[in-house]
N, C-alpha and C positions, 0 to 999 in steps of 0.2 A: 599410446601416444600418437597423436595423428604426425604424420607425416608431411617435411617441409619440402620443397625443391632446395638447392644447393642459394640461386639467386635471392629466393626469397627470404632466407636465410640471413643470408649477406647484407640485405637491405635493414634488417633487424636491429636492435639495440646487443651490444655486446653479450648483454645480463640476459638475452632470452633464454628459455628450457632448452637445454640437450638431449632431453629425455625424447625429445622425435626424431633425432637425427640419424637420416640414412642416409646423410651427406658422408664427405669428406672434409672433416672439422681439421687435419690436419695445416692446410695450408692459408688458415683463416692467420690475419697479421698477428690478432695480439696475442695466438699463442706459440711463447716463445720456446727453446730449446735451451735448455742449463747448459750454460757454459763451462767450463772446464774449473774455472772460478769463483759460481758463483753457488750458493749456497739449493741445496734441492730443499725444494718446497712440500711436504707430507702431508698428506690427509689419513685418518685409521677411521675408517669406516668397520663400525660394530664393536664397539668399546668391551661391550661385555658383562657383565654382574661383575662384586663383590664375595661373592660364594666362594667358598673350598675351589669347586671347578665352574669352569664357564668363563673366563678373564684371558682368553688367547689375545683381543684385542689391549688390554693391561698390557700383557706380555711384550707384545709389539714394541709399544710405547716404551717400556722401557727400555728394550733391543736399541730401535732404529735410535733414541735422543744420544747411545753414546756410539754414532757413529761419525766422524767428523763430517762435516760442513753439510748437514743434515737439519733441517729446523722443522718441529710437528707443527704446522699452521690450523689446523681444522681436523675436530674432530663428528663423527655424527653416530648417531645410536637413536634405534627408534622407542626409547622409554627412557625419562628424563631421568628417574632414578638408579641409572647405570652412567648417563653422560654429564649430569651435574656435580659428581662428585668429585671426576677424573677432569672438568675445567676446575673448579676448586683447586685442584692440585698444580693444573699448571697456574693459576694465579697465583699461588703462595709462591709459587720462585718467582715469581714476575713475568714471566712468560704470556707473551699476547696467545690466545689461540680461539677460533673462530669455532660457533657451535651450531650444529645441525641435526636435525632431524629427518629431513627428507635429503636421500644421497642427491636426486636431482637436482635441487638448490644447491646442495656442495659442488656438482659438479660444474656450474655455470661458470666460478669462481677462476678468476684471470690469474688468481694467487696462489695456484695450485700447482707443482710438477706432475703430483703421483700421488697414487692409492694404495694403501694398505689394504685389503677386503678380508678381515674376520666376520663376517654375517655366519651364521646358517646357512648349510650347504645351499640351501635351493635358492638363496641369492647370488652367488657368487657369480653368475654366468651373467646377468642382466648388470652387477656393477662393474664387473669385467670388458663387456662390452660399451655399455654406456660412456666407461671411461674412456677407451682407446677411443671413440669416436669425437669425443673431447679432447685429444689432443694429450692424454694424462697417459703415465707410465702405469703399469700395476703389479701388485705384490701378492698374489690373492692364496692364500693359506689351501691348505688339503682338504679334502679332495678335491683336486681343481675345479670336479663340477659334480650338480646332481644328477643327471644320467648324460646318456653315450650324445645326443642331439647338440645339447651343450658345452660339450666340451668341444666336438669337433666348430660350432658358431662361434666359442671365442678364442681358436684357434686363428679363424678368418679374418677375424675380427684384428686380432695382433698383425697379422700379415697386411692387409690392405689396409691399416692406418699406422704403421712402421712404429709400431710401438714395442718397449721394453717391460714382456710381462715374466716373468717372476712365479713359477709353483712350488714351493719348498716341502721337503719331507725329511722323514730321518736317515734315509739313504744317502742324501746328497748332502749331508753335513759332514764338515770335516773330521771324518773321526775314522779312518781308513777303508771305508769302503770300497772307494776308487782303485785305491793303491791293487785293496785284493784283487778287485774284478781283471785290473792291468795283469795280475799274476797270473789268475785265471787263465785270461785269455792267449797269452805267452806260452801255452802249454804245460809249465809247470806239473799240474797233476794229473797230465794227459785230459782227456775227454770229459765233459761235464756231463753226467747220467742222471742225475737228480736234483732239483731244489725243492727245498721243505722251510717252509716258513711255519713255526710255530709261534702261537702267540696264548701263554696259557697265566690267564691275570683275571681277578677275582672282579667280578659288576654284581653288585646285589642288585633286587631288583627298586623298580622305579616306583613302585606304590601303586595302589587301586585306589581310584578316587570312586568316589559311589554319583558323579554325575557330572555335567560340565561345572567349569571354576569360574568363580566373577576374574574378567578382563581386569588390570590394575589399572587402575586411574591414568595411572604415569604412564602409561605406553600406549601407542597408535597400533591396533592392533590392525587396521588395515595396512598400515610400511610395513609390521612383521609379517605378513600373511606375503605378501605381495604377490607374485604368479601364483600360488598355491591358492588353491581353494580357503574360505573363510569357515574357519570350520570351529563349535564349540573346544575350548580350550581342558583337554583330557587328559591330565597329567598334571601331578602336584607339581614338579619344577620346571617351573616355564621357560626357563633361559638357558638348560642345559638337555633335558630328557628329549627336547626333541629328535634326538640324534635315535633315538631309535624306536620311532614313527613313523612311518613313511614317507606319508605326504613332506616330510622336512628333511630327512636324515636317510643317511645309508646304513646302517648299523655299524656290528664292529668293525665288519669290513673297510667303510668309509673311516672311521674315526682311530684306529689303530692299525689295522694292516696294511694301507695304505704305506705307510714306511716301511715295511720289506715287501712286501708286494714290488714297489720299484723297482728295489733292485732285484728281487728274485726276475724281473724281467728283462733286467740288464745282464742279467747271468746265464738267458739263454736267446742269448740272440737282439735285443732291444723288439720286439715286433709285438703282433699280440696270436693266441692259440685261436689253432682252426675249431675245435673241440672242447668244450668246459660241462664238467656234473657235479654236483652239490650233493651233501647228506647233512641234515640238520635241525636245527627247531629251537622253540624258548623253552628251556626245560628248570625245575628246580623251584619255580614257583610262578604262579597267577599274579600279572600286572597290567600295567598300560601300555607296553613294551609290546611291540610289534615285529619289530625283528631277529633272527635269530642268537641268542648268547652261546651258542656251540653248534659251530659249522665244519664241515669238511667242505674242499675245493679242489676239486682235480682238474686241474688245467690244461689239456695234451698240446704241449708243443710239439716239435722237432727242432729238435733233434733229440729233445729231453724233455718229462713235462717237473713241471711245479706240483708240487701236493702241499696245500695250507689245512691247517686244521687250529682252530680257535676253541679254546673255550673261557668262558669267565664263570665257571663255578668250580671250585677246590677241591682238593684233593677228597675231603669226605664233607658232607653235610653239616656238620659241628661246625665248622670254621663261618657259614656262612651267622650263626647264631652271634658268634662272639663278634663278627663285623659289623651286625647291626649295632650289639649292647656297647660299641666303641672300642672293643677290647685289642681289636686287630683290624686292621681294612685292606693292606696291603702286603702282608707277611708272607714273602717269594719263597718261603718252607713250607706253607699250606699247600701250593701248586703243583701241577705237574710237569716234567721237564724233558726235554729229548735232546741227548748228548750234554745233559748237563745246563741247558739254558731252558727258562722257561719262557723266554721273550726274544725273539732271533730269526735268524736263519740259516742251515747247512747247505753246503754247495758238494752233494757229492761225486767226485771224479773216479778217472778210472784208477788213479792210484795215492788217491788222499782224500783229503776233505777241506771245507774252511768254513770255519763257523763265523757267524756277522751276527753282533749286538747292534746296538745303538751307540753303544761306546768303545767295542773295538773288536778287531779283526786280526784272526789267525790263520797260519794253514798249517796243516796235519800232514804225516805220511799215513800208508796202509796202515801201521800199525800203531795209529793213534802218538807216534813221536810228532812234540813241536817242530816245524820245520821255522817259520818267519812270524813274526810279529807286525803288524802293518801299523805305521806312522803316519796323518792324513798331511797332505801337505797341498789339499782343494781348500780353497777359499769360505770364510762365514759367509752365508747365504746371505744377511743383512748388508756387510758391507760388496760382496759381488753383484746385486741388484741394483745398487748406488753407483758404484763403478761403471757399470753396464749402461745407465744411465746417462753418467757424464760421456760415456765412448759414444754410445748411440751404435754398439754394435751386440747385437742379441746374440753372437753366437760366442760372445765371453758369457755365456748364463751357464752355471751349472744346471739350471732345471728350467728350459725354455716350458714355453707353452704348449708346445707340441708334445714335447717329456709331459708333461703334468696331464695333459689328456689321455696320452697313451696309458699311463697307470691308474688313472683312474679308470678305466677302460675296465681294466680286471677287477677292479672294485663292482662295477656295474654288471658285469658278464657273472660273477658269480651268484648275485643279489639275482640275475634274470633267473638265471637257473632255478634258483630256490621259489621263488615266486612260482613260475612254471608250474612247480613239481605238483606231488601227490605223497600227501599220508599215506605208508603202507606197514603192512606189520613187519616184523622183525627180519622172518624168514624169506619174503618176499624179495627186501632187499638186499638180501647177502647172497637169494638165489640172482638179480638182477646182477649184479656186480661182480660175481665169482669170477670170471673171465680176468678183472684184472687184479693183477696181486697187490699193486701199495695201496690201489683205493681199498680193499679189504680190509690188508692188516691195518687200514688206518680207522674202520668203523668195528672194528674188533676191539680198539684202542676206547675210541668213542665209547663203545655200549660200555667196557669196564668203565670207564671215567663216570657214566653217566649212573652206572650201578653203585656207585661208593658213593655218589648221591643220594640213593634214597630210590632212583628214575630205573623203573622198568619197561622198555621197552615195549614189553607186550602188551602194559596197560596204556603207554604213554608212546605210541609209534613215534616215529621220524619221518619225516617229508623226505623221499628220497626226490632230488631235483631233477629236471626233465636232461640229458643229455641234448645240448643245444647247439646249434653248428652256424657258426659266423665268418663271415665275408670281412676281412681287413680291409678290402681294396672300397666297397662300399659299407662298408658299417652296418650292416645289417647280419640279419638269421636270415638262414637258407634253411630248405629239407625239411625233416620234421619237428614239431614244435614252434616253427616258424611266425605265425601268424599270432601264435599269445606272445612267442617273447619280444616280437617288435613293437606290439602295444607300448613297452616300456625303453625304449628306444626314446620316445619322448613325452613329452605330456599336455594335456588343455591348458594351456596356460588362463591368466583370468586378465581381462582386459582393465589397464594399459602395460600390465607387467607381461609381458610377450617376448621371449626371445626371438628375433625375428630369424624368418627365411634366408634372408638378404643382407647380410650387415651391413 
């Protein structure tokens, strides 16, 4: 988008493109600030399919309409047969609501407070930015961004245009998280030594197409591409697989661990590790699937590190048959589990423990007695954004903008690593890693897991990922490995979807 001066701007018709703006749209007249009275104006940008999965934009929609003095005014979706169906529905209750296809056009719109942003990941950071430069609040869904360059841009972005941006996960919902972490930190179980984020849930895979797919009619497939390269369309479902594709998606990293992730970062400190190594790969079957469905993550913080370990194939190979034929697709008895949960995370201390769902939070003595039971008593993210909103004060946000980059941060940082690495055979990497004991016993865990699959190792190596050493203070890789992992620090964008330099 070419680039305006602030005056020349000014001199323009209200309705011109946002989409150039490395002004300060803040303190143009007619965009105003919701009053404490007056009703917030929503836009949901990326509606979403109709599919089983792929509807976070639905989801939305439905959230935010029952939150009071909230009205969805505009919605936009770049393939008509995702956004025609959901104005249909606000038409049948009578409900006006405005339709778009290019978020730019939306964002012109004087009729606007705030953005909802469900896109694919590798949009979020361009509607994110876009918006606050438009004078619009935003809400923008996990992982706050597709890599580290991004996320820190519409951090800036929030800050110099005093906007109210909104990244929500499963951490920061009310479901006692906080409470623990307050427990946590109170000294309760003395010292924090460990967190372990497991996340062990079943992903078949994505299908092998035998060549590029025809584009649907109903979609612009230059709005979906946008900074990403335009690339033959490789994958039977277009509105959900791309998550673990590259060019689009972070894997599961991005798309589920992301929700303990945060708070496993909230648990040791809020910051991010000086040190991160990966072990992992797509294992279990041949697809379009690009990223890896069983990873290890070793983190090294201090005072403590994080060990995440994912996988989405089951307990034994059979289970994977019976989820194709329909039989089963989510049955949390085919999984495998650690301490009892197969989707979580353990906070181990020096003299307890506390285990964290999505749905609730305990803590343990040494010997495995309940000690507490935690009640959340933090705010739905839906109406705390809204609130935040009408206050015009960011720091009532459970998950400001800054929170939403920094976790997605270890999203990113694990993903470098693994990129990095190198296929090596079995022995290679247990002699690599022996030095340290939970990365071990944790790919000792891996190779059984992966052996009750069917996956040998010796025929079927693991990328063991590059041990990668990063700069908090500037965002970058330092030492060795250096110079590949920055490569993905950011990326070519495709002109005029450009995250800028400068916001």
């Amino acid at each position: 988008m070419n680039r305006i001066s602030r005056r020349s701007f000014l001199q323009r018709s209200a309705a011109a493109s946002v989409a150039g703006a490395g002004t300060s749209l803040g303190s143009l007249p007619w965009l105003r600030a919701a009053g404490a009275n007056d009703d917030i104006r929503l836009a949901v940008v990326g509606v979403g399919s109709r599919t089983k999965i792929g509807g976070m934009g639905r989801n939305e929609i439905r959230s935010f309409r029952q939150v009071p003095g909230v009205r969805i005014v505009a919605l936009c979706d770049v393939d008509n047969a995702n956004l025609g169906p959901e104005v249909e529905s606000f038409q049948k209750r009578n409900e006006k609501v405005a339709a778009y296809t290019d978020v730019r056009r939306l964002l012109e719109s004087r009729e606007i407070d705030a953005v909802v942003v469900t896109t694919p990941n590798h949009w979020h950071a361009l509607v994110t930015i876009w918006a606050c430069q438009a004078g619009k609040d935003v809400y923008v869904q996990k992982p706050a961004s597709y890599n580290l360059f991004e996320g820190r841009q519409m951090v800036e972005a929030a800050r110099k245009y005093q906007r109210i941006v909104q990244c929500p996960n499963g951490s920061r919902m009310p479901n006692g998280h906080a409470e623990a972490l307050e427990y946590v930190r109170q000294g309760n179980l003395g010292k924090v030594v460990l967190v372990r984020h497991v996340h062990f849930s079943p992903r078949c895979s994505i299908g092998k197409v035998s060549g590029p797919q025809p584009i649907p009619s109903t979609l612009d497939y230059n709005l979906w591409s946008g900074p990403a390269p335009i690339a033959p369309l490789v994958r039977e479902n277009l509105h959900y697989d791309w998550h673990w594709q590259w060019p689009y998606g972070n894997g599961e990293l991005g798309n589920w661990g992301i929700h303990h992730l945060d708070g496993c970062r909230m648990f040791v400190g809020g910051g991010l590790p000086r040190h991160v190594i990966s072990i992992g790969g797509r294992f279990g079957y041949e697809d379009d699937g690009q990223t890896p469905n069983t990873l290890i993550v070793y983190f090294d913080y201090e005072p403590a590190p994080v060990l995440s370990e994912f996988r989405a194939l089951p307990r034994d190979k059979s289970f994977l048959a019976n989820a194709v034929a329909g039989k089963d697709s989510w049955g949390a008895n085919a999984m495998d589990s650690y301490q009892g949960i197969p989707v979580g995370k353990v906070i181990h201390c020096e003299h307890g423990h506390v285990v964290s769902t999505i749905s609730s939070h305990a803590a343990f003595d040494a010997s495995g007695k309940e000690l507490k039971k935690f009640q959340p008593t933090t705010p739905d993210l839906n109406h705390n954004f809204i609130e935040a909103v009408r206050s015009r004060r960011a720091s009532e946000l459970v998950s400001d903008m800054l929170q939403g980059h920094l976790s997605a941060a270890l999203v990113h940082l694990g993903n470098i690593s693994h990129r990095v690495g190198q296929t090596l055979p079995d022995g290679q990497i247990r002699e690599r890693i022996a030095g340290n004991q939970e990365l071990s016993a944790a790919y000792q865990r891996f190779q059984a897991h992966l052996l009750a699959n069917g996956v040998d190792l010796d025929q079927t190596p693991a990328t063991l990922g590059a041990m990668i050493t990063f700069d908090p203070d500037t965002e970058r890789f330092v030492g060795e490995f250096s110079q590949q992992a920055n490569q993905f620090v950011s990326r070519e964008y495709r002109a005029p979807f450009v995250v800028p330099e400068k916001v």
